[in-house]
C-alpha positions, 0 to 999 in steps of 0.5 A: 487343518478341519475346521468346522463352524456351527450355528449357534442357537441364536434364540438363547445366545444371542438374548442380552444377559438380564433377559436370560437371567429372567428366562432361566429363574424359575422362582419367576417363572412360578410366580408369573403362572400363579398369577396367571392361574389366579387371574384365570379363577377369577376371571371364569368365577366373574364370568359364572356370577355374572351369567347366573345374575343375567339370567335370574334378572331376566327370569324373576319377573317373568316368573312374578308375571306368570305367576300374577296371570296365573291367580287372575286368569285362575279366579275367572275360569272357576267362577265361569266353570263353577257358574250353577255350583255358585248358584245352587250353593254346591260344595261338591259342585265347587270343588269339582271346579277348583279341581285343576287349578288344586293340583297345581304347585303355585296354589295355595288356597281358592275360596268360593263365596255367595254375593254377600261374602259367605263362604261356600266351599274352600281349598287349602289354607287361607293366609287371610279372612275371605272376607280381606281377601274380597275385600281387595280390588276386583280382577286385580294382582293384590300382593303380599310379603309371601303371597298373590291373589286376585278374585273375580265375580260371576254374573248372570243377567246382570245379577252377581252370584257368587265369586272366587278368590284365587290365592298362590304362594311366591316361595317358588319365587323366594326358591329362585332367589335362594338357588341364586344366592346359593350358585354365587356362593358355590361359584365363590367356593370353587373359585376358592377350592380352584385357585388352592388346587392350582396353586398346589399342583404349580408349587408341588409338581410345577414348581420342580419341573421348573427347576429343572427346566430352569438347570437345563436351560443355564445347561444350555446357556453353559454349552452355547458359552462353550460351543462359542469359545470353541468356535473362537479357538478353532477360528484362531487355529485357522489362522494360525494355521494358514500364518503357519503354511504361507510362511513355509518356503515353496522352493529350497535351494542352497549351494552344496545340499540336498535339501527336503522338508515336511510339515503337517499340522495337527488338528490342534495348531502347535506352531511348528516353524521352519526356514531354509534360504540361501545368503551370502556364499551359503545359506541358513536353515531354521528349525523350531517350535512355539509354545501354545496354539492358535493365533498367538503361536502363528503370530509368533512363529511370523516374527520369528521368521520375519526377524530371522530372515531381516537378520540374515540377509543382512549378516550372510555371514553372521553368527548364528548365535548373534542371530539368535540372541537379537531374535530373542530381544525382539520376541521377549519384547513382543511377546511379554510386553505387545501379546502380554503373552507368556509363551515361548519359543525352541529354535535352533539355527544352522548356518551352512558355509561351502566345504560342509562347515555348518555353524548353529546356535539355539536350543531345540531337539537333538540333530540326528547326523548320518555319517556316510563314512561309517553309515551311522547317525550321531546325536548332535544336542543343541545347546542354548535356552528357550527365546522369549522368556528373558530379555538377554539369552548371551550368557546361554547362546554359544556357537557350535559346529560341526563338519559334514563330509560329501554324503552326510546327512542331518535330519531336523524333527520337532517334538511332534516326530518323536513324541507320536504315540501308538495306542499303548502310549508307546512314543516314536523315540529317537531309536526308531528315528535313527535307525530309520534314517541309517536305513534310508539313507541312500534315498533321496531328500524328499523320499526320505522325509516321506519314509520318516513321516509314514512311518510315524503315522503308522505308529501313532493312533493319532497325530496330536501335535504337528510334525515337521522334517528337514533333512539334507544331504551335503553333495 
């Protein structure tokens, strides 16, 4: 028998149950990437705010810094560029010299006025009086809530002739602290936005595709289950099947036949038995068939042949029905009580004397008897009951015999011979086995069994059951 062994997929198998169970649950997997996807928002918003907060932290004073050097450095180069406008007291002259620092942004107002605080020439609008604007500390940075300032004087030879106040405005300052506040609140916004996107894709597309991971992995933990029953049950057919063939005898020989036999096991192990040795002045042969397959039917089948074989060396003149009847005792009390197992055993046992007297008991397939003197086969039944079933079978197990004269032959066949079907789901048929057997007669036993067996694998599209033939000829 083929039997071949797979790997199992070890990485889902082999995992303890409540591991696999939280595998396949989707509803877990669908909060556990939630979560993921929340804690990648925030961490990507926390990331943004504090980048943003860095670098305006490290770029506000800066800006104050520029912005203070700017109105200082601004106030004294008017001065110095309007020296003789200052003097002359020149309006024109003045503006001409506010010109460059007029264009620039961050400047709101320059004032120019003479020693004694009169106002020359302006630009722009003053938050303040020029005379509080020089009132402030000299060629200092002087702040207000939204403004700077800072003012120089002009001297010449010792003597003041005018001075220039330079006023910027710090909304570009209140401008980046608003661009901040508002980043911050877009970066809050988008996380927001981010994290209800993300949670829609995984409920809406995710989710379902989880489900269906999660049916195609319990899919898989289904057939991973069934591959290793398989394996289990071809395991068990493999050792049913070497009980089945080690058991088999390698030589026959019993005084006055002729004797062949044939097994062959299906893929699916079906327990066929047979026996056949000699004891006393004669022999016995065994012919039967246990219910079931695999391990339990092999384990069977050992009993019976053990129990057979003990009983008829010791009683090699015993009846077969007597026989039969203490087998039964010790299959129904291991079968039903050791196996708790319900199976059942059809067997049937001949006993051969010399002089072609052949006694049997049991119940199993019709015998097919060629009768040499007339070239055709009889259909001899067996009757008897099935062993195993119920403890005490006398009542139903009953000696039988039958004569066989030099020449005739008697063919033993389990169901496997018989119930071979061909494609149209045509049996073999005990029709085709007797006129086989008319037909062949003349062969000897081991030929003849081949014939038979060649012929029913010809006829049937496949072998499902094991098939078995004994045939002998009493010389």
């Amino acid at each position: 028998m083929a039997v071949s062994l797979s790997i199992l997929p070890k990485n889902l198998t082999l995992l303890p149950q409540a591991e696999r169970k939280r595998i396949l649950s989707s509803a877990r997997l669908q909060v556990a990437l939630t979560g993921f996807i929340a804690l990648l928002v925030a961490a990507l918003c926390a990331v943004v705010i504090l980048f943003v907060g860095h670098i305006f932290d490290w770029l506000t004073p800066r800006m104050q810094q520029d912005l203070g050097w700017k109105v200082a450095r601004g106030a004294v180069e008017v001065a110095q560029r309007g020296e003789l406008a200052l003097i002359l007291k020149d309006e024109p002259m003045l503006q001409d010299a506010f010109e460059r620092y007029a264009k620039d942004d961050d400047v709101q107002a320059i004032v120019a006025a003479d020693p004694s605080g009169r106002v020359i020439a302006t630009h722009g609008e003053l938050p303040i009086p020029a005379a509080e604007l020089f009132a402030a500390p000299r060629a200092q940075l002087n702040q207000r809530q939204d403004y700077v300032w800072s003012w120089a004087a002009q001297n010449v030879e010792g003597a003041d002739v005018g001075k220039v106040a330079m006023v910027a405005s710090t909304l570009r300052l209140e401008a980046g602290r608003d661009l901040r506040h508002r980043i911050l609140v877009l970066t809050g916004v988008a996380g927001l936005l981010g994290l209800v996107l993300s949670l829609s894709f995984v409920k809406w597309y995710v989710g379902p595709l989880l489900k269906v991971t999660g049916r195609a992995f319990e899919g898989l933990e289904r057939a991973a289950t069934e591959l290793l029953s398989k394996q289990r049950l071809e395991k068990e057919l493999e050792i049913g099947a070497r009980i089945q063939t080690c058991l088999l005898p390698k030589t026959v020989a019993i005084p006055e036949l002729e004797l062949a036999a044939k097994m062959v096991p299906a893929s699916e192990v079906g327990g066929d038995y047979y026996d056949a040795f000699a004891a006393g002045s004669g022999g016995f042969i065994g012919i039967g068939d246990v219910a079931g397959h695999g391990l339990t039917s092999g384990l069977v089948m050992l009993m019976v042949q053990s129990v057979v074989a003990a009983l008829a060396r010791k009683s090699p003149e015993g009846s077969p029905a007597e026989l039969v009847c203490a087998l039964n005792t010790v299959l129904h009390d291991n079968i039903r009580h050791r196996l708790q197992n319900k199976e059942h055993v059809t067997f049937t046992l001949l006993r051969y004397a010399p002089g072609g007297r052949l006694t049997f008991a049991g119940a199993h397939e019709e015998m097919c008897v060629y009768r040499k003197a007339t070239g055709k086969v009889e259909l001899v039944e067996t009757p008897g009951t099935w062993l195993g079933a119920v403890r005490d079978v006398k009542k139903h197990t009953v000696d039988s015999e039958l004569l066989l004269a030099q020449g005739d032959i008697v063919l033993l066949y389990t169901d496997g011979v018989t119930e071979a079907r061909a494609a149209s789901g045509e049996q073999f048929g005990l029709d085709r086995l007797t006129s086989l057997l008319e037909n062949s007669a003349d062969l000897p036993m081991p030929a003849l069994i081949e014939r038979v067996y060649r012929a029913v694998v010809a006829h049937a599209q496949e072998l499902d059951d094991d098939v078995t033939l004994l045939a002998f000829r009493r010389t």
